[in-house]
C-alpha angles and dihedrals in degrees: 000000000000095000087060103050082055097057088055101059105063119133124224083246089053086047085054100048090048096046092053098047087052087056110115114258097241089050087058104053104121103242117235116270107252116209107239100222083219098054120035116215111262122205117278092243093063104040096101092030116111113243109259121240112259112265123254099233095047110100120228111227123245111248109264118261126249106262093054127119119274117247120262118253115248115264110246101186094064104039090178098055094044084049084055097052092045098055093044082062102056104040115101096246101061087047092047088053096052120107113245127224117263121264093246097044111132129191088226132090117256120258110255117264083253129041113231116249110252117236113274112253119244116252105242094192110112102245114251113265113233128213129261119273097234118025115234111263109253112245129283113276117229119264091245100036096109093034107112115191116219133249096250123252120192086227084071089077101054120128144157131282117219076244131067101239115243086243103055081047095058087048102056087047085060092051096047080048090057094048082244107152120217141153123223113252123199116243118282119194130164108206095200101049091032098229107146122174101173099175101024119169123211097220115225099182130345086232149328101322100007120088136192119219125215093031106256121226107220148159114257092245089055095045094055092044092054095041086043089050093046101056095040104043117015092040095058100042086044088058100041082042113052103005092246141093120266110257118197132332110233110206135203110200134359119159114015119161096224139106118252118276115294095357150113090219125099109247127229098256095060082075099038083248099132142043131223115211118187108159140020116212117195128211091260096061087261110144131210119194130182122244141119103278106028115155137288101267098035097048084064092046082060115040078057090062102038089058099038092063094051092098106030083047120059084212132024125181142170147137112343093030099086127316096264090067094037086105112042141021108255119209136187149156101222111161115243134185116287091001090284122146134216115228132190 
């Protein structure tokens, strides 16, 4: 009666511990503690410890840069040597031992010694252009362009008759009597500028003792005139003036086929019409040349002779009246209204 009532009262906890005595021995050996590589063993003292909060004065270390080595890999064939170097680095003293980064360490690669020299912009200004080398040839004048037409003059029609006029025979008997040398020259005209000369006479001398160089192409009418002219006036002031004959007349222009300077009118001398004198010689080799500042003698020589044509000549020019006429008397017998003259 009494072992019955024993069996009954036996409590779940008295069911465990008999279960587990009853456990094979084999079943009960305890099995080697394996290190997990994730979670390192902690001592048996601080399994059940909560963790301390980190201490104020330990330094947290900067993160690594990028260039440092990466970490090992735990060694999984000896758990406890890979738990031992875990913990030593995490214990404060390895961290305290630990050299830390300097202040001034930076992640980033440092800048080179030299900085590299930046691409040189492109200029965005358009080049000049330059001009060409050689500059393109203006265009072709007409034939004609500096061809003036003259105003017309009826002595531009003038030509010879088949026979000498009364009147040029009559003229070339005054100049033998005036022991004046010439030699006949044929006609000369020029249809598009309108000179005409159609009984011209190539002067030798103006007289006995006075010659002419180059020889002069004249009219007769001026050929007299200035003959005329040279025995009765320059001889004679040649003579008051510097005690000596008068020599020779060099001459600068007779008869010239062209229209006067700067003009569309025929000039004088397009009809032989006019005489050119640039220079007096005396006997005794003195020269006298116009200008305008001869001597003193021979301004006054000359000044005799300017004033003393203006009257047998229509024109007379000379220095001080424009530039073309600074070097040489110009003479000639124009006709003009009323028989007046125009002297300067």
């Amino acid at each position: 009666m009494v072992m019955v009532v024993s069996a009954l009262l036996v409590t779940p906890a008295d069911a465990r511990h008999r279960h587990r005595h009853q456990e094979p021995l084999s079943s009960r050996v305890e099995q080697p503690l394996t290190q997990r590589a994730d979670r390192p063993l902690k001592p048996r003292g601080e399994r059940h410890r909560k963790p301390k909060p980190a201490r104020a004065d330990v330094p947290v270390p900067e993160p690594r840069p990028a260039d440092a080595p990466e970490a090992t890999e735990p060694n999984t064939q000896n758990p406890a040597a890979t738990s031992d170097r875990l913990q030593d680095e995490g214990s404060p003293q390895k961290q305290q031992a630990r050299p830390e980064p300097p202040a001034d360490a930076k992640s980033e690669p440092e800048p080179p010694a030299v900085a590299p020299t930046p691409t040189q912009r492109p200029e965005t200004a358009e080049p000049e252009v330059e001009p060409p080398a050689l500059a393109p040839p203006p265009p072709p004048k007409p034939a004609d362009a500096d061809k003036k037409e003259m105003l017309p003059d009826p002595r531009s029609a003038d030509l010879p008759d088949a026979k000498i006029p009364a009147e040029e025979v009559a003229c070339r008997e005054r100049l033998r009597g005036l022991g004046v040398e010439f030699e006949e020259q044929k006609a000369e005209s020029d249809r598009d500028i309108g000179c005409s000369i159609p009984y011209p006479l190539v002067l030798k001398s103006l007289g006995k003792s006075i010659a002419i160089a180059p020889g002069a192409e004249l009219n007769c009418a001026m050929a007299e005139a200035a003959a005329r002219f040279a025995g009765d006036v320059i001889q004679p002031a040649a003579k008051a003036e510097f005690g000596a004959d008068l020599k020779s007349i060099g001459q600068a222009s007779a008869f010239v086929c062209r229209p006067r300077n700067g003009t569309r009118k025929l000039s004088e001398h397009a009809f032989g019409n006019a005489l050119d004198i640039a220079s007096f010689t005396l006997a005794d080799g003195r020269t006298i040349e116009v200008g305008p500042t001869p001597p003193d003698k021979g301004a006054k020589f000359l000044d005799t002779v300017r004033k003393a044509a203006c009257g047998p000549f229509k024109t007379v020019l000379g220095p001080g009246s424009d530039a073309d006429h600074s070097l040489h008397l110009h003479l000639d017998l124009e006709p003009r209204r009323h028989g007046g003259t125009f002297c300067q």
